[in-house]
C-alpha positions as CSV (number, residue, x, y, z in Angstrom):
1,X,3.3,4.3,-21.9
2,X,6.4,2.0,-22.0
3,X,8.7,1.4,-19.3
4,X,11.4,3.8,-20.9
5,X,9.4,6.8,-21.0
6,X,8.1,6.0,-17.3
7,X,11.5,5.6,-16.0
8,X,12.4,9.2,-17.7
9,X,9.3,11.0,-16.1
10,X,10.0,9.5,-12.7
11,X,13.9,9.8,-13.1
12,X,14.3,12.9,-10.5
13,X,12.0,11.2,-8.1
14,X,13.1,10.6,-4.6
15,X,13.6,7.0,-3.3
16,X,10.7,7.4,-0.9
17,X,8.3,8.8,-3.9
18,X,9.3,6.0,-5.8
19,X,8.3,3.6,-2.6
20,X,5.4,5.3,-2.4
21,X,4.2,4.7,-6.1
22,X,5.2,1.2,-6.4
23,X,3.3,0.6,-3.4
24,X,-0.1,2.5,-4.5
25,X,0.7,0.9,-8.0
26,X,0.6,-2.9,-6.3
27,X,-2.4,-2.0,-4.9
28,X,-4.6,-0.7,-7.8
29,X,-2.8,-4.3,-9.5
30,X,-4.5,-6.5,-7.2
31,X,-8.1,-4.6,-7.1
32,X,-7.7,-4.6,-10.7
33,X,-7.2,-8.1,-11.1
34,X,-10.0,-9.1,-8.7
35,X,-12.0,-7.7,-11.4
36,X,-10.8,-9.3,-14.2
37,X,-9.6,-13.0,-12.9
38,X,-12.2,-15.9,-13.1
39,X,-13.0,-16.3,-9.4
40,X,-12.0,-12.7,-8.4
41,X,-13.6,-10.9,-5.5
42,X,-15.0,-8.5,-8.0
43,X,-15.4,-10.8,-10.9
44,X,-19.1,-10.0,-11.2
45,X,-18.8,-6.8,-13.3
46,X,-19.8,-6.9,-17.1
47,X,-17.6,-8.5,-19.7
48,X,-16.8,-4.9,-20.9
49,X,-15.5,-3.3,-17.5
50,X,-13.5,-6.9,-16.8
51,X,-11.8,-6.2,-20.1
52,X,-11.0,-2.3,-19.7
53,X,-9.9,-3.4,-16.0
54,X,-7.5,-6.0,-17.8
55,X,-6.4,-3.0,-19.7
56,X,-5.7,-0.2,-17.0
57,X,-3.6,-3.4,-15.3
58,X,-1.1,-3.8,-17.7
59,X,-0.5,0.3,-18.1
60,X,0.0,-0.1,-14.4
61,X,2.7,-2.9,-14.4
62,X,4.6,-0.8,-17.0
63,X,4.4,1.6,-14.3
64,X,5.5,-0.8,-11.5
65,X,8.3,-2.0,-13.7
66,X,9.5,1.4,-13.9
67,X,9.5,1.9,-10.5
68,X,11.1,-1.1,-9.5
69,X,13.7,-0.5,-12.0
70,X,14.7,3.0,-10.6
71,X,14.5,1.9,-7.2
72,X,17.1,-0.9,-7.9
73,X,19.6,1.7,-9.7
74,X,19.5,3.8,-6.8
């Protein structure tokens, strides 16, 4: 999903919910990345998972970007 049609599913979402997300969202980021990144704390995983983890991190910034976004509008 894109930013845009993040920002119009979470548009009736309360400040706090929107906290609340962005802060899950950071975390899955960073477990994600630990995965993926040379050097990573989880960087032992096969070649495959590294890549779908690289994947299911940049749906989840879109995500975070959306939230952020809303958040600073309201």
């Amino acid at each position: 999903m894109t930013i845009t049609q993040y920002k119009k599913q979470m548009e009736d979402f309360p400040k706090e919910g929107l906290e609340k997300c962005l802060k899950n969202t950071l975390e899955k980021i960073k477990f994600l990345e630990s995965i993926y990144m040379t050097g990573g704390k989880n960087y032992y995983y096969s070649e495959y998972f590294r890549d779908t983890a690289h994947r299911e991190r940049q749906e989840l910034c879109q995500l975070s970007s959306a939230c952020y976004s809303l958040l600073r509008e309201q």
